[in-house]
C-alpha positions in Angstrom: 10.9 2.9 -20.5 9.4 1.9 -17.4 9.8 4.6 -14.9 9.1 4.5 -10.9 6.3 6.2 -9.2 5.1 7.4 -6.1 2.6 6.7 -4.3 0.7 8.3 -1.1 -1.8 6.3 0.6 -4.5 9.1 2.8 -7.4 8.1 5.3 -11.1 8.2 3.2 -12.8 9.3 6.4 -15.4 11.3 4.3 -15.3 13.7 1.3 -14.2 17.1 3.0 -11.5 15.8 5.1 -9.8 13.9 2.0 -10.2 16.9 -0.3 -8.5 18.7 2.7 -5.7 16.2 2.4 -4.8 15.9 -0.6 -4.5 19.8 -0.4 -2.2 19.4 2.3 0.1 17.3 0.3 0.1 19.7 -2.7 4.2 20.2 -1.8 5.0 16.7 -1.8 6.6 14.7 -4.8 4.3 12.1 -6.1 2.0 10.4 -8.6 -0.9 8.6 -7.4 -3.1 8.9 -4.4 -3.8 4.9 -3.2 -7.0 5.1 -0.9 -7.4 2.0 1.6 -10.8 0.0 1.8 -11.4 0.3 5.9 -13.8 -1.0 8.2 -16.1 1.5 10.1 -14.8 1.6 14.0 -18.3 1.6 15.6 -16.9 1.1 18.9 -15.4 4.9 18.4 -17.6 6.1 16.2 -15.2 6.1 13.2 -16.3 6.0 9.8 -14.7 6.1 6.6 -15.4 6.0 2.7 -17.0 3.0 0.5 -14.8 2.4 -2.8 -18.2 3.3 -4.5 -18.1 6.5 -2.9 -15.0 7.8 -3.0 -15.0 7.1 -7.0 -18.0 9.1 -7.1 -16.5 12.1 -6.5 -15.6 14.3 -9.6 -12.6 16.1 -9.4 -10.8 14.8 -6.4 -7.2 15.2 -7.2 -5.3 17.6 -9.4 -4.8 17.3 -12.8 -2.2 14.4 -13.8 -2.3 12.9 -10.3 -4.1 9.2 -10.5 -6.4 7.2 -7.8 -5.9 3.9 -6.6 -8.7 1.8 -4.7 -8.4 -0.8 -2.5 -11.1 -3.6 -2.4 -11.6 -6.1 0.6 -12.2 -9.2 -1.3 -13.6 -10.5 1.6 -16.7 -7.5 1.7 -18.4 -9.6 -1.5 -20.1 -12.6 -0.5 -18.9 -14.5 -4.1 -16.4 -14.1 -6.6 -19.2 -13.2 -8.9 -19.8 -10.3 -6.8 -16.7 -9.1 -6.3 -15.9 -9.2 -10.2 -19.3 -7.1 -10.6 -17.6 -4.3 -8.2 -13.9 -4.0 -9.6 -15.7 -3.7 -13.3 -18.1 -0.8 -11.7 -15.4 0.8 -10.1 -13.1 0.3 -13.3 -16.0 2.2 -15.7 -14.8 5.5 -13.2 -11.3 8.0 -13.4 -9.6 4.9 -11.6 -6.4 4.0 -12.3 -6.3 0.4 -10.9 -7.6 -1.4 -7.9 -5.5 -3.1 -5.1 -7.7 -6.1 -4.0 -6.5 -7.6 -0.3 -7.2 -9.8 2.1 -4.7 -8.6 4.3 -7.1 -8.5 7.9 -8.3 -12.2 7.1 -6.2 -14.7 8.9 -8.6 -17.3 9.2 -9.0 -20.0 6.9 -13.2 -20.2 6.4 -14.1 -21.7 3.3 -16.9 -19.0 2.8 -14.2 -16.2 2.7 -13.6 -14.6 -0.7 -9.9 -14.5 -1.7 -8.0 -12.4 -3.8 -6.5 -15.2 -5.6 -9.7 -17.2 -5.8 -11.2 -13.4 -8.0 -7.8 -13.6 -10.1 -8.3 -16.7 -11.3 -11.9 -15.9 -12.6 -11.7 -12.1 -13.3 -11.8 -10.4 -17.2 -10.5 -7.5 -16.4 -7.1 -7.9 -15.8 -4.6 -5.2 -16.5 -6.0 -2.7 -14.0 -6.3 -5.0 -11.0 -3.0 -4.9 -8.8 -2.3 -7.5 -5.7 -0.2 -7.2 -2.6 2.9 -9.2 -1.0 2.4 -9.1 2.9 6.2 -9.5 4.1 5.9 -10.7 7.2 2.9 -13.8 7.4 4.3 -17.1 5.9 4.4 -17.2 2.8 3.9 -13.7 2.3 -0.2 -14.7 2.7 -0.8 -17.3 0.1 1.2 -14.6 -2.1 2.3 -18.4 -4.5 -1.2 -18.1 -5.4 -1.2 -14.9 -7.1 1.8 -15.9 -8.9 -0.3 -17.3 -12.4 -2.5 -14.4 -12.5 1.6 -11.9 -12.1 2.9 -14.6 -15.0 -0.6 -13.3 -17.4 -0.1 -10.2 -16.5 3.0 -8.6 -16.4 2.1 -5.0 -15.9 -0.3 -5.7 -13.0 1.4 -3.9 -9.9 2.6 -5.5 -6.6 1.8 -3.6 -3.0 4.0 -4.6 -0.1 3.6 -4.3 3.5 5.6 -1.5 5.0 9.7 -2.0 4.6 11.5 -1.2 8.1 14.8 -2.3 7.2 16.9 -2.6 4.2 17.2 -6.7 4.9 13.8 -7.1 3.5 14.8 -6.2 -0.2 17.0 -9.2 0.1 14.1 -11.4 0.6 12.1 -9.4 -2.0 14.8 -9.5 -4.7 15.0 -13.4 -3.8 11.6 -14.4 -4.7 11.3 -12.4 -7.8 13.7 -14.4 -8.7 12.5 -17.7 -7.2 9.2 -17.4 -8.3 9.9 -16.5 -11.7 8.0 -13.0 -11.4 8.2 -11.1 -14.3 7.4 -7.6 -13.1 9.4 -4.7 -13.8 11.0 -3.3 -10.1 8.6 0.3 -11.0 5.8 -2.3 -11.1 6.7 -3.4 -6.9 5.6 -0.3 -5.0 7.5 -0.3 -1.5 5.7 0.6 1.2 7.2 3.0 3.7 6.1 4.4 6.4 8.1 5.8 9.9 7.0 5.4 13.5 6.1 8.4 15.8 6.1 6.5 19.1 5.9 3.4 21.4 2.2 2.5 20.8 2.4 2.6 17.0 5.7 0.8 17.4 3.6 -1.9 19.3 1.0 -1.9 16.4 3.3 -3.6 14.0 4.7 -5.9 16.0 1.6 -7.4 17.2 -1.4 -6.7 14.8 1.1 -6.5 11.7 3.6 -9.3 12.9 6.8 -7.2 12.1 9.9 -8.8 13.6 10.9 -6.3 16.5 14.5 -6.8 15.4 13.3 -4.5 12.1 11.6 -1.7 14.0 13.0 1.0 15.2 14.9 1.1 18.8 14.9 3.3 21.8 12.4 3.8 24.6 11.8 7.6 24.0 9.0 8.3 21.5 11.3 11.1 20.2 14.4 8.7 19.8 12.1 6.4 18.6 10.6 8.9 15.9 14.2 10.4 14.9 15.5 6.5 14.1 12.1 5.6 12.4 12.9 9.0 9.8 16.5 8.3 9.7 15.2 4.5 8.8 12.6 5.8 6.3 15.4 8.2 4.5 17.4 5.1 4.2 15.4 2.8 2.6 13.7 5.6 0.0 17.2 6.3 -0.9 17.6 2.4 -1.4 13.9 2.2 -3.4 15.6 5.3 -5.8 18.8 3.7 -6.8 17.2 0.4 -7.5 14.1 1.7 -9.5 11.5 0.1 -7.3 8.2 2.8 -7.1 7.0 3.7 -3.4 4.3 3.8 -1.8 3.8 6.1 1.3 1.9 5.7 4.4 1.5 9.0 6.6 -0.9 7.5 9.3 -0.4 10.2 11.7 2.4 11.6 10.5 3.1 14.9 9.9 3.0 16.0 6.0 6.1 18.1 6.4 8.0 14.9 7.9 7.5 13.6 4.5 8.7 16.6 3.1 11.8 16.8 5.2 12.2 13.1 3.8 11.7 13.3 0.2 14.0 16.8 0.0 16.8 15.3 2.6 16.8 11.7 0.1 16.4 14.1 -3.2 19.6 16.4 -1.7 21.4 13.8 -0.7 22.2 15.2 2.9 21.0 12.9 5.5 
């Protein structure tokens, strides 16, 4: 029996401060911990965590918790080199790596693909993809579908979920695209909005209809309808046995308390 798990992605800005989160999240109900690959912010002096590094560290997360990496196809120069990482990163305690090209809009012949590693990767059943829901075509997602059709267990990532409208348009290309994944293989992404600026940040960067996000010009109106959103559409991922997958950002970890106990009691 397949069964649904949870998710919660946290910020690899160096080894103390993620130890020091995953503490902090000790309360909350889930399964795996799913760490992005992210760029260093030079231009503010942020830096964060290498896949390489992070799976170096020995004992990161409690006992029966799993890790999930991310991996920028487009940081290896060939497909060859990219193959090389996933299989050095694989030989760690890793569950599965989430390989994405997410930030790479631009079509350049010399950029490395995700689909252009599925189609020449070995290792196969603990490399997952993702489904961005709001670029056409869900970002050359059609091209992931042989490597989904070979492997049936591989997982599926989406882009944050705003509104319950978008599991209409999920549910309808399963079906169209003949995708043979369980629903506990799609994790949901969910994620709630604090205030105006982050608002801003997925409609521009992320390209998230406005009509999805949540209204009001207050950043505490717009933080209580983002949570009363989020509750809604956890509930939704419960009943229909998708798995979730949970952004914090700046969020507050007791927000995601409040969340999971007010969707698990069934009084929101």
């Amino acid at each position: 029996m397949n069964i649904p798990k949870t998710a919660i992605e946290l910020i690899p800005r160096n080894k103390e401060y993620l130890i020091n989160k995953i503490q902090e999240i000790q309360d909350c109900n889930y399964d795996i911990v799913n760490l992005p690959h992210l760029r260093d912010r030079k231009w503010w002096e942020v830096c964060f965590m290498a896949p390489e590094e992070i799976a170096s560290i020995e004992n990161i997360l409690p006992e029966g918790k799993e890790l999930v990496l991310h991996l920028r196809s487009q940081d290896s120069h060939t497909n060859s080199q990219a193959i090389t990482r996933i299989n050095t990163l694989l030989s760690k305690k890793i569950k599965e790596i989430l390989l994405i090209t997410w930030d790479t809009y631009v079509n350049k012949n010399e950029v490395v693909t995700t689909h252009a590693i599925l189609e020449s990767i070995w290792i196969q059943e603990k490399v997952s993809i993702c489904a961005d829901l709001y670029h056409q075509d869900w970002w050359r997602f059609h091209k992931k579908i042989p490597f989904l059709k070979k492997n049936n267990t591989a997982n599926i990532y989406t882009q944050p979920v705003f509104c319950n409208t978008i599991f209409e348009k999920i549910e309808k290309n399963k079906v169209q695209l003949w995708i043979p994944q369980w629903k506990t293989n799609i994790y949901i992404w969910i994620t709630w909005i604090c205030n105006s600026k982050t608002r801003d940040y997925w409609k521009n960067t992320n390209k998230v209809p406005e009509k999805y996000l949540p209204k009001w010009d207050t950043n505490e109106k717009i933080k209580e309808n983002s949570i009363a959103q989020t509750i809604d559409i956890l509930k939704h991922i419960k009943k229909e046995k998708y798995s979730s997958y949970i952004m914090l950002m700046q969020s507050k970890v007791k927000d995601l308390l409040s969340i999971q106990n007010k969707v698990e009691n069934n009084s929101y």
